[in-house]
C-alpha positions as CSV (number, residue, x, y, z in Angstrom):
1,X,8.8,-24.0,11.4
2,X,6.5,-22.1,8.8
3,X,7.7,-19.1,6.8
4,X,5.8,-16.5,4.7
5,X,7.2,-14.2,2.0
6,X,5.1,-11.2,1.0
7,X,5.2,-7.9,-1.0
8,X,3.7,-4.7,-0.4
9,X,4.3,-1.1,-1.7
10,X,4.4,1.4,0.7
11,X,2.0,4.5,0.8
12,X,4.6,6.9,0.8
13,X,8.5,5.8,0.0
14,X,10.5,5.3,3.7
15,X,13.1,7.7,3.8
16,X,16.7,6.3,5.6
17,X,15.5,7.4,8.8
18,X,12.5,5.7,8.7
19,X,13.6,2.2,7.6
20,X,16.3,3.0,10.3
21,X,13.4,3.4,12.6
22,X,11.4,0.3,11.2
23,X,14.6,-1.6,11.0
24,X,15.4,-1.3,15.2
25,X,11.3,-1.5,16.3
26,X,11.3,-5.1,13.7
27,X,15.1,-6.7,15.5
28,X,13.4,-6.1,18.7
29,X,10.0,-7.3,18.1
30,X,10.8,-10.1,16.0
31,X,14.0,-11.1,19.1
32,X,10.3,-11.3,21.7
33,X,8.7,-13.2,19.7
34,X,11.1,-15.7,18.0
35,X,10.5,-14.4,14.4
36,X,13.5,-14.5,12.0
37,X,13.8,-13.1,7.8
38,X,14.9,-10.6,5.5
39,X,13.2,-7.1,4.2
40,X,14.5,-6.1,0.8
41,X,13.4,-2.5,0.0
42,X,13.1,-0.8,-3.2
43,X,11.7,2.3,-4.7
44,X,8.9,2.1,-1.6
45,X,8.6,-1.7,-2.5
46,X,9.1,-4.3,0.2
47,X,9.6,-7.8,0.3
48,X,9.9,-9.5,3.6
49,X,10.3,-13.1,4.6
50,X,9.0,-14.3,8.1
51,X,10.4,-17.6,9.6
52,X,8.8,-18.8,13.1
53,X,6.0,-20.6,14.8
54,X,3.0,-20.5,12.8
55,X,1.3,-18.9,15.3
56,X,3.4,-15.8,15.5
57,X,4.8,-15.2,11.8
58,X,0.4,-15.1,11.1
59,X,-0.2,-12.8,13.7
60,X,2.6,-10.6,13.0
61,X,1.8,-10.7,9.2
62,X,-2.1,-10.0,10.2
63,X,-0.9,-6.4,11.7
64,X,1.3,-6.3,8.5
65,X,-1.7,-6.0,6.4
66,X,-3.5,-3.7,8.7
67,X,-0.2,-1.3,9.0
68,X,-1.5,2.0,7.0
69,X,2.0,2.4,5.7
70,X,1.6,-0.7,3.6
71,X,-1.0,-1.2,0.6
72,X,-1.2,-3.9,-1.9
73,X,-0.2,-6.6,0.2
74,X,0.4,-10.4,-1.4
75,X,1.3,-13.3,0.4
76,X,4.3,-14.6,-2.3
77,X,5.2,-18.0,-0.6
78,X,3.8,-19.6,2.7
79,X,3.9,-23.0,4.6
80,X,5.9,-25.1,6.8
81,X,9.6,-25.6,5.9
82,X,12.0,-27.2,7.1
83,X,14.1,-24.9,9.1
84,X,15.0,-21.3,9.5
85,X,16.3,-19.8,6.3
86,X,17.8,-16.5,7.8
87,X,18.6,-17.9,11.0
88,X,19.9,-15.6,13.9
89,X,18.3,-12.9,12.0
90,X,15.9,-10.9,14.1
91,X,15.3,-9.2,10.7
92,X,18.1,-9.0,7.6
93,X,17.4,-6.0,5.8
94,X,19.1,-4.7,2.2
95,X,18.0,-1.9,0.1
96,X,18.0,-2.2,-3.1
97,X,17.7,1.6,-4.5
98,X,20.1,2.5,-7.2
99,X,23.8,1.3,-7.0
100,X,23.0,-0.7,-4.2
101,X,22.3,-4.3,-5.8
102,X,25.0,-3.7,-8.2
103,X,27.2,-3.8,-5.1
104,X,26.2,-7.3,-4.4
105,X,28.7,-10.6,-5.3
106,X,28.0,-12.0,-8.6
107,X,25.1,-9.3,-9.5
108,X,22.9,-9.9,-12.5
109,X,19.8,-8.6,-13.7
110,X,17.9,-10.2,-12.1
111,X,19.2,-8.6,-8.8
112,X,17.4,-5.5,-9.6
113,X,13.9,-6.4,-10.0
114,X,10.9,-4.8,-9.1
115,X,9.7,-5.5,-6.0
116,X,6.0,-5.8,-7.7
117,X,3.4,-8.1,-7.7
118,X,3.5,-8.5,-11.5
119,X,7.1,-9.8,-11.0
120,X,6.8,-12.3,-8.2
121,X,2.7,-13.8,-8.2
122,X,3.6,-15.9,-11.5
123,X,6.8,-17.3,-9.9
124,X,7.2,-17.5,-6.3
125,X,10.6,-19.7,-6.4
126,X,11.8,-16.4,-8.2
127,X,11.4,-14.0,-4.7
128,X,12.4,-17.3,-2.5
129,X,15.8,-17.2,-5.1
130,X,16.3,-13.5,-4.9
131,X,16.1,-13.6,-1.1
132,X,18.9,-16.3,-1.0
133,X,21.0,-14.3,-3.2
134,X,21.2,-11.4,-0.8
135,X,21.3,-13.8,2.1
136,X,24.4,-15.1,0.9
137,X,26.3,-11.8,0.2
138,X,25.7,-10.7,4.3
């Protein structure tokens, strides 16, 4: 199993619709090619964790980078791990725009960080935690 976390700000912010949109084309996708995670959304911030067959979660992540909708992309965390993290899901998703992390079990601070590189590249266990938090509230 290999995973890879990574941020990105999009070019313009998704409205509903479009991470509706995103959302359905990713579960569908990611069921074909046996690709599991999470996409946390914020203020047209993403972080996304892919879980799979190194193979696959590298060449989905190499037409993540080349998507026009996406710029700054960093690769947060990467490697093999032991198992699946967000197993039997084709792609969890939460967004995090206002009121929406405060709705979250046990919510701190720390729930509502910026999805931004100047958070996350000093301390990747901190995205790896953040992830985990909101897996465990679904």
């Amino acid at each position: 199993m290999f995973s890879l976390v990574y941020i990105s700000s999009a070019v313009i912010p998704f409205s509903a619709t479009e991470l509706a949109d995103l959302l359905a084309v990713s579960h569908r996708n990611n069921a074909t090619l046996g690709i599991t995670g999470m996409l946390l959304y914020k203020d047209g911030n993403v972080m996304q964790a892919l879980e799979g067959e190194e193979a696959a979660v590298r060449k989905l992540y190499g037409k993540i980078e080349r998507d026009p909708r996406h710029r700054g992309v960093m690769t947060i965390l990467q490697g093999p791990s032991e198992g699946r993290q967000f197993a039997g899901w084709s792609m969890a998703f939460r967004d995090l725009r206002a009121g929406a992390a405060e709705q979250t079990p046990g919510y701190s601070e720390f729930l509502n960080t910026p999805l931004t590189s100047e958070e996350f590249s000093s301390d990747s266990g901190r995205c790896q935690r953040l992830l985990t938090t909101f897996k465990k509230s679904m």
